[in-house]
Each structure stands twice: as structure tokens, then as C-alpha cells.
MARFIBA-981135 format. One record per residue (C-alpha): x, y, z; residue in three letters. Coordinates in steps of 0.05 Angstrom, whole numbers, plus 32768, in hexadecimal, padded with zeros to 4 digits. Example, Ala and Ser with C-alpha at 12.3 -4.5 7.8 and 13.67 -1.06 7.14 Angstrom:
<sites>
80F67FA6809CALA
81117FEB808FSER
</sites>
This chain:
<sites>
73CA83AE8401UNK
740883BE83DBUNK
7413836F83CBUNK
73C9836F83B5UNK
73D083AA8387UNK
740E838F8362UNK
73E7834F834FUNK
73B3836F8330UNK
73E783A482FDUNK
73FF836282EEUNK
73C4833982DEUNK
73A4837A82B9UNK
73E8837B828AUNK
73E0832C8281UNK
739F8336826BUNK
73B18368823EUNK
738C83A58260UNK
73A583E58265UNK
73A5840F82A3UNK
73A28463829DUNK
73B2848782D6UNK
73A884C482B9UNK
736784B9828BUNK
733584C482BFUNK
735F850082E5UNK
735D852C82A1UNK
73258513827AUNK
734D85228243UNK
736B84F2820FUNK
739B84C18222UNK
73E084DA8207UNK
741A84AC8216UNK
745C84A68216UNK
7464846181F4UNK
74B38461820BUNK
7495845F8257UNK
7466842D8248UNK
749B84018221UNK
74C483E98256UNK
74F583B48247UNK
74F583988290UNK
74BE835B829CUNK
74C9837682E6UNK
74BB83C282DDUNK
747783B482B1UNK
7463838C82EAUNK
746B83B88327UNK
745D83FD830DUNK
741E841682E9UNK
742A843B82A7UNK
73F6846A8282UNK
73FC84368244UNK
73E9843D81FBUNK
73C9847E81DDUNK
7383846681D0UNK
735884A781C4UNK
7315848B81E0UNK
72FA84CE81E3UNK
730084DC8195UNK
72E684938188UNK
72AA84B081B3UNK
72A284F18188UNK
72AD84C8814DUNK
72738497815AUNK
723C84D48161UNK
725C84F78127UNK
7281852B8140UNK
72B9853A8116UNK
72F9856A8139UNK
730885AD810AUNK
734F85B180FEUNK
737D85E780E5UNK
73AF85EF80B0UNK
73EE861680A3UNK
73FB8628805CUNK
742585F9804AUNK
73F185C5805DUNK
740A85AF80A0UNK
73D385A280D9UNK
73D785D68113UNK
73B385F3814CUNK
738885CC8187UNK
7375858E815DUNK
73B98588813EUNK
73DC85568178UNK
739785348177UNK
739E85288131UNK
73E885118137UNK
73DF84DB816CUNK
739D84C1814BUNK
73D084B2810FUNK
73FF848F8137UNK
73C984648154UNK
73AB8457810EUNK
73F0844280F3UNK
73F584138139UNK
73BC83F38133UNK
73A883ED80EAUNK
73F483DF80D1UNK
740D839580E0UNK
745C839080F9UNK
746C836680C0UNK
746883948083UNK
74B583A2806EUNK
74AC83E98064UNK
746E84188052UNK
7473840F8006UNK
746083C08018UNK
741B83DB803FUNK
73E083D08018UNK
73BA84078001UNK
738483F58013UNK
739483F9805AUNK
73B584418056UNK
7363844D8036UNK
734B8439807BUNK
737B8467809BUNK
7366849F8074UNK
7327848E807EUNK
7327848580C6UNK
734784CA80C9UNK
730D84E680A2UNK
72DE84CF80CDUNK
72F284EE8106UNK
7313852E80ECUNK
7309856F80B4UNK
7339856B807FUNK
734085758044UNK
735685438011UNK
739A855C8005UNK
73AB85488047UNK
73AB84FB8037UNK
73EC84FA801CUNK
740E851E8065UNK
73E184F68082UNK
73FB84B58073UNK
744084CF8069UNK
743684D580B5UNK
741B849D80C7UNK
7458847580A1UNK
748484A580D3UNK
746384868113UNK
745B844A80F6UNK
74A3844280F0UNK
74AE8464812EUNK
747F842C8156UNK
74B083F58137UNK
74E98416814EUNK
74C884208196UNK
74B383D38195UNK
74FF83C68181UNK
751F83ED81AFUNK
74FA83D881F3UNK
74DD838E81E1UNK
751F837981B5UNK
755F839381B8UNK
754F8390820FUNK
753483478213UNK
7578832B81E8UNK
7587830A821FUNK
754782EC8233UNK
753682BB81FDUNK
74F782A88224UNK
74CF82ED821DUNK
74F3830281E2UNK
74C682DF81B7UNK
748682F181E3UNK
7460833481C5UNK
7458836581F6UNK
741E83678225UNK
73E983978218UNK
73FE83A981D0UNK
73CE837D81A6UNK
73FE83578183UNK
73FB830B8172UNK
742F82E08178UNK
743F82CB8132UNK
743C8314811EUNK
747283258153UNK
749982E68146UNK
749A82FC80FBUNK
74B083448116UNK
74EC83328142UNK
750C82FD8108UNK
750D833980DFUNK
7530836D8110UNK
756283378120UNK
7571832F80DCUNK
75BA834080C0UNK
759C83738096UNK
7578839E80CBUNK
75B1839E80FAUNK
75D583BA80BAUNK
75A283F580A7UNK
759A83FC80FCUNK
75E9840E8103UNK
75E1843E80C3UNK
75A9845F80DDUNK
75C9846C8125UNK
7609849180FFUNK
75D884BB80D7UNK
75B684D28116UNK
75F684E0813FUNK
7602850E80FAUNK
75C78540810CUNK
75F1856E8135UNK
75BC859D8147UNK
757E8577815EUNK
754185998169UNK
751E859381ABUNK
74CF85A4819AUNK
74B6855A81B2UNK
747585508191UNK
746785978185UNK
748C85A0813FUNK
749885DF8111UNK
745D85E98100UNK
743785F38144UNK
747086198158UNK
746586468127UNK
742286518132UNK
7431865A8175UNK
74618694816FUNK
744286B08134UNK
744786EE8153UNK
749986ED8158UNK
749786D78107UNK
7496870E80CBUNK
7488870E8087UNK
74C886F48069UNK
74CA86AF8067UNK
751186A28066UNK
751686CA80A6UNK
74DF869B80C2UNK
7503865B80B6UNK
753D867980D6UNK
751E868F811BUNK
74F186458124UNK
753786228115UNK
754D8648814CUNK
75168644817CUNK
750C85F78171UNK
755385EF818DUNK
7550861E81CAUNK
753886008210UNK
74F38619822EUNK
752A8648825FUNK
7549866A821EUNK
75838640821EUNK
75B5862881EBUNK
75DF85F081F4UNK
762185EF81E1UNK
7657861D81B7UNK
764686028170UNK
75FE86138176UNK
760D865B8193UNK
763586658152UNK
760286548128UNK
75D386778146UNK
75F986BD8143UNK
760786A980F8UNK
75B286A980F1UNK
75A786E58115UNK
75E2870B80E8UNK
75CA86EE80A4UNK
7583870580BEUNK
7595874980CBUNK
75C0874E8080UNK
758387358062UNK
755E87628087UNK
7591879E806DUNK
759287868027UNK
75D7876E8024UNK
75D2871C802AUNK
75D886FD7FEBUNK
75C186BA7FD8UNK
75DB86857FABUNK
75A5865B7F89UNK
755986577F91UNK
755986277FCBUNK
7589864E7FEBUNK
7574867B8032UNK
759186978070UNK
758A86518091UNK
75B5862B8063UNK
75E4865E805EUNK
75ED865C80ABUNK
75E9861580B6UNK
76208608806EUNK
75F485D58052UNK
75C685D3801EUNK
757A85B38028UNK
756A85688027UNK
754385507FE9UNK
750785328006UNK
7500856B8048UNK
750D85B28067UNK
752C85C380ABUNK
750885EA80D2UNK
74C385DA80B0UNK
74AD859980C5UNK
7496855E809CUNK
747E854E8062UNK
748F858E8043UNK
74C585898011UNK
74F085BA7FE6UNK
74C585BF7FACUNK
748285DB7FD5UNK
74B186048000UNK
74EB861E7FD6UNK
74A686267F9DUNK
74D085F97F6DUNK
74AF85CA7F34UNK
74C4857F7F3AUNK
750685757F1DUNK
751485C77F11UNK
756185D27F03UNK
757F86097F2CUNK
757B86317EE7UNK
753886347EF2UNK
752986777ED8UNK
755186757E9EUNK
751C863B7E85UNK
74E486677E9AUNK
750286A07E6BUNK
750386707E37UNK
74C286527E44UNK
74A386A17E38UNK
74D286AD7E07UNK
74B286797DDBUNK
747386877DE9UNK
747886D17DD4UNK
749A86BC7D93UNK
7460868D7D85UNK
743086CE7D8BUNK
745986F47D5FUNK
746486C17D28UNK
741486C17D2EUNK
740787057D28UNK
743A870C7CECUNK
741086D47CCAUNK
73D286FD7CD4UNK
73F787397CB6UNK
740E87157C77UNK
73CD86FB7C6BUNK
73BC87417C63UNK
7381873A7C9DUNK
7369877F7CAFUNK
736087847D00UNK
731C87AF7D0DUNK
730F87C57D57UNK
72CA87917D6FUNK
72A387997DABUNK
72B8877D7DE8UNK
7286874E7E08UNK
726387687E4AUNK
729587A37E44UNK
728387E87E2DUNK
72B088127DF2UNK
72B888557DE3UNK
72CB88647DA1UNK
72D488B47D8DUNK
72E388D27D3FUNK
731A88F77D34UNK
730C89417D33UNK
7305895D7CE9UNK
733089987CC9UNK
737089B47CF0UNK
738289DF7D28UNK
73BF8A077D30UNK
73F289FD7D71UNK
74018A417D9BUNK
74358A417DC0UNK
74178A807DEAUNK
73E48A797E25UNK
73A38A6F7DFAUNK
736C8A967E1FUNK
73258A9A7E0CUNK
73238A977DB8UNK
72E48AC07D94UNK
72E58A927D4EUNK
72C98A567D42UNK
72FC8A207D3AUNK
72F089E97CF8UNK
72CE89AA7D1EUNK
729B89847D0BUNK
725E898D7D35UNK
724B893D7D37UNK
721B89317D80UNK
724688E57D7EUNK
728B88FE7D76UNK
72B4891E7DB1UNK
729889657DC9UNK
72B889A67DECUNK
729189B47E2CUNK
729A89D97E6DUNK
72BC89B37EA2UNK
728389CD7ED9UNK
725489A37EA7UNK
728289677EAEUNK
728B89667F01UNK
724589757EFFUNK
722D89387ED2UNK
725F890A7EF8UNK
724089177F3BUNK
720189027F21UNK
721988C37F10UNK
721688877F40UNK
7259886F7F56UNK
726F88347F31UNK
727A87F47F56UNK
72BF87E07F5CUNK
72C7878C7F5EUNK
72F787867F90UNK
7322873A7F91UNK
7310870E7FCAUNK
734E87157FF9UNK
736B86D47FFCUNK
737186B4803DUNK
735C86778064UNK
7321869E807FUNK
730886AD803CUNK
730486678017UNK
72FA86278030UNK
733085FD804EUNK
734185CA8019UNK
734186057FE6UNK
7372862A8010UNK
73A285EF8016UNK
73A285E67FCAUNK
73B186327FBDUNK
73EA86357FF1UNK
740985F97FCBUNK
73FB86117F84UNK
742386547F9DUNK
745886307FBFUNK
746585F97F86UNK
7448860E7F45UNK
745B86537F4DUNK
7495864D7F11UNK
745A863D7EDAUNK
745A85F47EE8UNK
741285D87EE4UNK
73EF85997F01UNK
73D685677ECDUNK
7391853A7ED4UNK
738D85067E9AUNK
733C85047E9BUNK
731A84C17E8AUNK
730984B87E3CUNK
72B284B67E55UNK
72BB84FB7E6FUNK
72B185227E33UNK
72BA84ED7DFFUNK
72F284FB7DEFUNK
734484F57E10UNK
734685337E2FUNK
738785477E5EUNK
7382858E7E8BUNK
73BA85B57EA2UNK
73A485DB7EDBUNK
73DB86237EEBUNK
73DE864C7F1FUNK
73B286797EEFUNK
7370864B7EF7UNK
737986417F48UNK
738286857F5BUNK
734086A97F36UNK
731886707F4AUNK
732C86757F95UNK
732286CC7F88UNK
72DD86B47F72UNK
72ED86D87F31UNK
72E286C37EE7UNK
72F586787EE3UNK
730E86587EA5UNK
730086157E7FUNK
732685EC7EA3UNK
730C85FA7EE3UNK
72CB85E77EC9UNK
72E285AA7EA8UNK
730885907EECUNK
72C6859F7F0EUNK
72A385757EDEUNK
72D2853E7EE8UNK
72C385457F32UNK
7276853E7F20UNK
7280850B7EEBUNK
72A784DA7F22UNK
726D84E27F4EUNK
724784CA7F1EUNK
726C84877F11UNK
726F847D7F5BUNK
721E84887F61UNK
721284637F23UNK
71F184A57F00UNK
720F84A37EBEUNK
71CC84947EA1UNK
71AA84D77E96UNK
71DF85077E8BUNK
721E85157E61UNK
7252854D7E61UNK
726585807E29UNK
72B885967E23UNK
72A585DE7E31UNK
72E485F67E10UNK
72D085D57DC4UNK
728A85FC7DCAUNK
729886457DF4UNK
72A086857DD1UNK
72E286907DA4UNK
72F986DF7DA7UNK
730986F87D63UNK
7324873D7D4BUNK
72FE87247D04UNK
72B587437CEFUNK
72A487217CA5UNK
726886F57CB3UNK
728086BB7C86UNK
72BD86B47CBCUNK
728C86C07CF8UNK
725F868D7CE4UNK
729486527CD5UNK
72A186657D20UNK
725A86577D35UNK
725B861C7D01UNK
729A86027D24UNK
727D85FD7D66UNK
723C85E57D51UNK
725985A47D2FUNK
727E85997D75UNK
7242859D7D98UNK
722285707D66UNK
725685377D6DUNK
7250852D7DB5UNK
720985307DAAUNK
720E84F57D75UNK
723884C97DA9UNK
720584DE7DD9UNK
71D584A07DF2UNK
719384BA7DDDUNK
717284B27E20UNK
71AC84E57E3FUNK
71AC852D7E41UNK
71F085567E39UNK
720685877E6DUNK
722585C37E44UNK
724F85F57E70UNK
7257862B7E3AUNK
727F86787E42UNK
725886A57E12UNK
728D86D57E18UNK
72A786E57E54UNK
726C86C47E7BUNK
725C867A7E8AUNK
721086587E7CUNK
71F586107E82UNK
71D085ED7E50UNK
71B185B07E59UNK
719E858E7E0AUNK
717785557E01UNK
717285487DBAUNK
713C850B7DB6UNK
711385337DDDUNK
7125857A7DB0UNK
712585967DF5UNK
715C85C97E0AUNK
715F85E47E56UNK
718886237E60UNK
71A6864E7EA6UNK
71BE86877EA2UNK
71D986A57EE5UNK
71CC86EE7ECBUNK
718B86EA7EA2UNK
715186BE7EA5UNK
714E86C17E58UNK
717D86B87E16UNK
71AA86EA7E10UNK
71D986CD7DE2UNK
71BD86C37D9AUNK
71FB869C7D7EUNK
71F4866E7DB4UNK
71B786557DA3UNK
71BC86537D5CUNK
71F886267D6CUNK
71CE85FB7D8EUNK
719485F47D64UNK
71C785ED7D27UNK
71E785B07D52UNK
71A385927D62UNK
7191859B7D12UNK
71D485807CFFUNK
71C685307D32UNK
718485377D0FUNK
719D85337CD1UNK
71D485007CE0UNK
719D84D17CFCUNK
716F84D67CC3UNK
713684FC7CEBUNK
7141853A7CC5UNK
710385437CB4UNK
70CF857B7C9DUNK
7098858C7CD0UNK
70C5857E7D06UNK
70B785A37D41UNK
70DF85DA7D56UNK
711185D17D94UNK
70FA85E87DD5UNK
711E86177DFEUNK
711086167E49UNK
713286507E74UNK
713A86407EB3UNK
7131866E7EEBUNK
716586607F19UNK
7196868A7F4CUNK
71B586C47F35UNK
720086D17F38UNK
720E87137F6DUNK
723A872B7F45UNK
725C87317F02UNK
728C87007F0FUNK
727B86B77F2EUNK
7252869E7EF5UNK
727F86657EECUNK
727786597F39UNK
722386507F2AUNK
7230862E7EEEUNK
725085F27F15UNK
721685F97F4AUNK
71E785EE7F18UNK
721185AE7EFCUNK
720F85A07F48UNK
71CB85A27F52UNK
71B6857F7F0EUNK
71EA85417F25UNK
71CE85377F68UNK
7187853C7F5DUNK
717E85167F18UNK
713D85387EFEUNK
7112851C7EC4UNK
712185457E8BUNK
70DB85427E6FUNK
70BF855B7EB2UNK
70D585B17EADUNK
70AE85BF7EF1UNK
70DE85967F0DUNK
711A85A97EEDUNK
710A85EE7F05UNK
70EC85D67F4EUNK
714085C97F57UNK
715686167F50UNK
711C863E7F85UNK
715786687F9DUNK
715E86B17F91UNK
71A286A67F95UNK
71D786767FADUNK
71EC86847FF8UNK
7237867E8002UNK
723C863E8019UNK
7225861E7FE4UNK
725A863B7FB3UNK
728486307FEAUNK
727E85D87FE9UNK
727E85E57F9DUNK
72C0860C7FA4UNK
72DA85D47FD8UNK
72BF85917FB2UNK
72ED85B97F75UNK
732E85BD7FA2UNK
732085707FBBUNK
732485637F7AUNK
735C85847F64UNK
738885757F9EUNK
737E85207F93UNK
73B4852E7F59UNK
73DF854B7F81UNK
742985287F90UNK
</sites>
């Protein structure tokens, strides 16, 4: 029975074919040790059964009824919780299957195959599009590491056995010329070379971890509980715990030292008395004597380098805040050297309304009043004021109390608290990074394509776009320009670019002004009006232009077709025109392509304003947020402009539930996060 058995392993293994012991016993994913499996002895794959190759059939089996696995993230980006091994070992077999042996190194893999990776991994799991570049960061890791396995077992152990050193390993789907090509280059001169180097660097790392698979960053989630608020402190303990045995043991004398070293720099900083040299500097490399690598962080894990987690700019000197100082310093002089301009020009600054905003605005008191010095009781003659019903009045403070109780109570807007819970994911990922390496006023830079707004047009997104957009607070112009990018890729991937064009909302939006004298006012207007009516010249006739516009201090959309002298607008507060200059801006635009084209004629008909009813902003601050909804829906749905019941037929909805701002919110971060390094 035994003989009998022994035959078939081995037949099964010439065959190619896989045996797990343990697949049917757990119903679980098959997670292997590939060391087992890759046995150097022709006698020991023949007589004992192994568990084999990680092949995640279950996940291929979710994947093909289009089940995709939720999966967590840290903030620094790094996968954790339940689906976060799952993730790692459908990498690894990814990178084993879709990655030949031959490429030299990663840099020589094809893109387009690190696509299908990415892809593959998106097909089976949530997340968000900053993850690509960890993602195949890892993959290269186990990649790498499945060459060195192959090496190690089928190579460097069959030396002496010419005969099967040249034969790829059963079961591993490898062809023969592909393996032949594999073991000429790890015999080579030059990979024995980098092999011996790479052996004395690893006998450097005197403290080796011992987490396995786990990692940092599942261990921290793990003992979240043990962790506080100080991030230095943090680093310190996991460095710790990822070199203590499951018993609470440390191995030898050098490792106790450094250990008591942490735990006293923990308690100084914890006292106030541990001083730090340098921004990269903490308690861990104080302990440990040894400054960071360049390209990683102890006590971390991977893919997270200095820059995100020291929250240093690329290629920051230590000096770092000196250049900030001088960065402010300039700026500030630049506002004062304006400001003295304005003075010698002799321009007199009045006091304007403030849009949306209430004043109040009081005379001084006429005719004089003089100081006692003495406890001024109740006085019996008349004092010299002005009795004006506008100006400030004396009245009894029961009066007041009593007035204010009638009031209603005012409603506060309170910030969104910002959390994972409160955004979605991808937005969350891109805030933690723009916090942890663009918090020293460094910016990210998207070079948008020439079509966009007809025009070369570069945005600098800060720290001081991301977070009001993720507080769903007022949002500036250039989030609503990298939305529009967003949109107008869509586009050229759907082949829309027919029907609609977009506006730079920053050439046509409101300009705040301490001036009053209407000639000024209306070379403003005029300004923004001749804007409007050059990208309406470049305009193809049969397209309509998409016009994001702030009116001051709140964002509308108008849509402008000028060969129809049709003009669409949404307003998320009003379902009519509340802005007068806006529309005279438009109508003098539309006047000014009429005239350019020679159709500026008398008679003409007048342009017709539509106001479209659609959902109303809850509050007084996400009217950018329904703004891009309303690009949103006018992308995706591609009405006939000359048809306004179905224009409207689009926006039914009181208002816009939160997930729908929500994708708008994510599709933004997606965006966004493509650009990052």
C-alpha cells in the first residue's frame, strides 16, 4: 500500500500536479511555505508529500462572481487587518506567475505586465489607487525573493548533479529554455560577485527582527492598544516587540542593552529632557547610534521611506526650517512692497461688503463726555448725543437678555472630524500622505494637457486644498480644476469630447477688491468677460462650455452654448440668478464671439437663460462639492443641449445623498494620488 502510494506522489510531481494536504482540512487558502516545498533532494520530493505552491483558488472563485475582499489601511498607506496576508500572498503569486525568470532586474519588466498585475489586484481587491505604487514595489520584493528561493534549493544544491541541474523544477510551470536562460545567469561571474556582497551585508543586520510574514504594520494594529500618541515613542516599542520571542524573550547581551537604552530615552522624552539632533532624528536612532537609511525606516515596514515618515520634502536639507523662514519671509515682503505701492498711488481703502457675510457698521457718538474718576451712579441730565434710530443706542440690559432669548440659536458649522471613518478610503490615504510629506509647504505638481482648458495650464496642489476638501469645507480653484481634469480624461477614454468643453474657473470667478469707483469695477467685469469670450471663440461651435464659476465665496455651473444663444445655469443654493455681474459677464462674452464672428447683428434675439432646478447644497459650505456632481452628471449622461426637459430630467433629486459626494470626493483623490512618487 505504502509502495503504491509513493508511485503515485511521484507520478503526480512528474506530471506537474500539485498535492495539498491541508486545502481540503481548512477550506481556507492554500498558504505555503515555498522553502518546504523547494527541496533540493530528487529523493525527498519523491517520497514525501508537500503542501506545494500558494495558489489562492478560493479568491480566483470570489473573483469570477465578482466579489471583491475590503481591505484596510494604516495611515501611512500600508495594507492591514484580515485581508492584509491575503493581499500579500496574492502579490507574490502575481509576481510568480506573470514575471518570467529571465528579466535582469525589475527596471527590465515591461510595464505593461506590472499593468496586469495591478490590474489583477484590482479585480479581486478595494484599493485605492495610491496603492499601485506599494503594490508593485511588493511584488518586485517577492519577485526577487522567488529567484532567490529557485537559486538556493534548485541551483546552488544540484552543483553537483549536472543531469538535473539544467531540468526546471517539477510542478513550478517553468519551461526549459526559460530555466536554462535562468541558471547561465546565476552561474555567471557577476552574480556570484553581487551573491558574496549581499551575504556580508546581511551578516551586518545585528538585530534581526523575527515577525515572519506579519510585519510592522499588522503588528501595530495588533497592539494598538499598548501604542500612544507620540510617534517616536511608537517606533521605539514595535522595534522592540518585533525582536522579542512569542515567550517575552530577548536573546543575547547586545540586544538587552539596547533595549534598556529605548526604554530610558522613552522615559526622558517622556520627562522632557531628551534632546534631539536634526529632524530625522528620534529615540530609535539615538538608541540604536545610527542614523536612518535613505530609501526605508526601521521599525515601519516597507515601502515607507524618510520623506513620508520623517514629513520631509524630496531633497530637504537638514536646515530645513531656515528655508521655510525664508520662503515666508519673502512672501510677506512681497505683500508689503504691494501695499506700499497702493499707498503711494494715493488709493483710498473704503470698508465694502463682505459677500454672504453680514456687517455692522456704528457712527461715532457726537459732542463729548467728561471721564469721572468716582463711582458714577444714576445721572439726572441729559448727556449731548445724537438721537439717530441707526447709530448705537443706550438701553437696559433686561431689554438686551430679553431680546437675545428670543432669538433662535445660531447654527454653529462644525469641521468634519477627520478620520478614516469619515471620508472614503482613497481620500484618507492621500490626506495621511499630504500630512506626512507635504507638511513643510511643499506642493504636488500636475502639468494638465494643453485641450483641457486651451490653454498650458500647471496646478500646484498644498496641503491647504486637500485638507478643506476632505473637511467638506469651501474648496478652491484648483480642486475644481484637478476634478475637471479627472472628468476631462474620462472623456478621451469614452470618446466624449464632442459636446462639451471646459472653462479655467480661476480666469472667470469673482476678484475681491477693497476698490468702489465703477469705472474700476467694470474693467473687472470687462476683464473676465473677454476671458470668457476667448475660450468661447476657440470653442467648436457644435460644443457647449462647462463654466465652474465662485461668485464670491460660493461656486455655480454654467453651461453656454453660444450658436444656440442658450445659457443653462445651477445654483446649489437658489433655483434662480442671484448674481447680476455674473450674468452681465456672460451675456457681454456671448455679445463680444458675436461680434468677432460677424453675426452681430440687430434684431438678434436675446440669450436664453435656463435655471435649472437641481439638488440643493445642506449647508453653507459644500457648493463646490455639487458643483463637481453636476459636472459629473452632465459628463456621464451626455444630454442634447437643445432638449431643456432633459437637461433637467438629470437633476430630480432634492438633494445629493452622501454617497454620491462621497465617489465624487474619491474619483478626486484617485486622481490626485496617480501623481504621486
Amino acid at each position: 500500500m505504502a509502495g503504491r502510494r509513493k508511485k503515485k506522489i511521484v507520478q503526480q510531481e512528474q506530471k506537474g500536479q500539485e498535492v495539498h494536504s491541508d486545502e481540503e482540512h481548512n477550506g481556507k487558502e492554500v498558504q505555503v511555505d515555498e522553502e518546504e516545498n523547494m527541496s533540493g533532494s530528487q529523493e525527498t520530493q519523491s517520497t514525501r508529500s508537500t503542501r506545494g505552491r500558494t495558489q489562492m483558488h478560493k479568491l480566483a472563485m470570489q473573483r469570477a462572481q465578482g466579489l471583491k475582499k475590503d481591505v484596510q489601511f494604516n495611515e501611512l498607506g500600508q495594507p492591514i487587518g484580515d485581508s492584509a496576508a491575503e493581499l500579500q500572498s496574492y502579490i507574490g503569486v502575481l509576481a510568480r506567475e506573470k514575471v518570467k525568470l529571465n528579466f535582469k532586474t525589475w527596471k527590465h519588466v515591461p510595464q505593461d505586465i506590472k499593468d496586469k498585475i495591478w490590474d489583477a489586484v484590482n479585480l479581486s481587491f478595494r484599493v485605492p489607487a495610491i496603492f499601485k505604487k506599494p503594490c508593485l514595489s511588493s511584488a518586485n520584493d517577492k519577485w526577487r525573493q522567488y529567484k532567490t528561493q529557485l537559486t538556493n534549493n534548485f541551483i546552488w544544491k544540484r552543483l553537483n548533479d549536472e543531469e538535473n541541474l539544467h531540468k526546471p523544477p517539477p510542478g513550478y510551470g517553468i519551461m526549459g529554455d526559460e530555466w536554462s536562460q535562468f541558471v547561465i545567469s546565476r552561474m555567471s561571474e557577476d552574480f556570484k560577485k553581487l551573491s558574496e556582497q549581499q551575504k556580508v551585508r546581511r551578516k551586518q543586520n545585528l538585530y534581526p527582527h523575527r515577525l515572519a510574514r506579519k510585519g510592522y504594520a499588522r503588528l501595530a494594529s495588533e497592539i494598538s492598544t499598548e501604542l500612544c500618541d507620540d510617534d517616536e515613542v511608537n517606533r521605539a516599542i514595535l522595534w522592540k516587540k518585533g525582536r522579542t520571542s512569542k515567550q517575552g524573550e530577548i536573546e543575547g547581551d547586545v540586544l538587552k542593552t539596547k533595549f534598556t537604552k529605548i526604554d530610558e530615552y522613552i522615559q526622558q522624552k517622556q520627562d522632557g529632557l531628551l534632546q534631539l539632533q536634526g529632524p530625522n532624528e528620534d529615540i530609535l536612532t539615538q538608541a540604536l547610534e545610527s542614523k536612518e537609511h535613505g530609501g526605508r525606516v526601521r521599525a515601519i515596514g516597507g515601502h515607507v521611506n524618510p520623506s513620508t515618515y520623517f514629513r520631509l520634502g524630496k531633497g530637504m536639507l537638514p536646515n530645513h526650517e531656515k528655508n521655510v523662514l525664508l520662503r515666508r519671509q519673502a512672501t510677506v515682503e512681497d505683500r508689503v512692497a504691494k501695499l506700499e505701492n497702493l499707498v503711494l498711488q494715493n488709493v483710498a481703502f473704503k470698508s465694502s461688503p463682505i459677500e454672504e457675510k453680514g456687517s455692522c457698521t456704528a457712527k461715532d457718538a457726537k459732542g463729548a463726555m467728561k471721564l469721572s474718576e468716582e463711582e458714577i451712579g444714576f445721572m439726572k441730565q441729559k448727556l449731548d448725543f445724537e438721537d439717530d434710530d441707526d447709530e448705537l443706542q443706550f438701553i437696559d440690559k433686561e431689554d438686551v437678555l430679553e431680546k437675545q432669548c428670543k432669538k433662535k440659536p445660531s447654527k454653529e458649522v462644525k469641521k468634519l472630524e477627520l478620520n478614516s471613518s469619515s471620508m472614503p478610503k482613497s481620500l484618507w490615504l492621500l490626506y495621511c500622505y499630504y500630512k506626512r510629506a507635504l507638511g513643510n509647504g511643499e506642493s504636488l505638481k500636475i502639468v494638465l494637457d494643453e485641450n483641457v482648458f486651451g490653454e498650458e495650464c500647471t496646478l500646484y496642489v498644498h496641503d491647504e486644498d486637500v485638507t478643506p476638501f476632505c473637511q467638506l469645507m469651501p474648496i478652491s480653484y484648483t480642486c475644481i480644476a484637478v476634478y475637471i481634469w479627472y472628468l476631462y480624461k474620462k472623456m478621451m477614454e469614452d470618446n466624449k469630447l464632442e459636446k462639451f468643453r471646459f472653462m479655467q474657473p480661476c480666469h472667470v470667478g469673482h476678484v475681491p477688491t477693497t476698490r468702489t469707483d465703477k469705472n474700476f469695477l467694470d474693467k473687472q467685469l470687462e476683464s473676465r468677460a473677454r476671458a470668457l469670450a476667448d475660450r468661447l471663440i476657440d470653442n467648436p461651435s457644435s460644443a457647449s462650455l462647462l463654466v465652474p464659476c465662485n461668485v464670491g465665496f460660493h461656486w455655480i455651473l454654467t453651461v453656454i452654448n453660444v450658436s444656440k444663444d442658450i445659457v443653462y445655469l445651477w445654483d446649489p443654493l437658489s433655483h434662480r440668478i442671484r448674481d447680476d455681474d455674473w450674468k452681465h459677464v456672460v451675456e457681454m462674452a456671448i455679445k463680444m464671439v458675436h461680434a468677432a464672428s460677424g453675426n452681430g447683428k440687430k434684431g438678434r434675439s436675446k440669450t436664453a437663460w435656463e435655471i435649472v432646478k437641481a439638488p440643493r447644497q445642506p449647508d453653507s459650505n459644500q457648493c463646490g462639492f455639487y458643483v463637481m456632481a453636476y459636472l459629473k452628471t452632465l459628463i456621464e449622461n451626455m444630454p442634447d443641449i437643445d432638449d431643456k426637459d432633459s437637461v433637467q430630467a438629470l437633476f430630480q433629486q432634492v438633494e445629493y445623498d452622501k454617497a454620491v459626494i462621497d465617489l465624487v470626493r474619491s474619483e478626486w483623490a484617485d486622481i490626485l494620488s496617480s501623481y504621486i512618487q
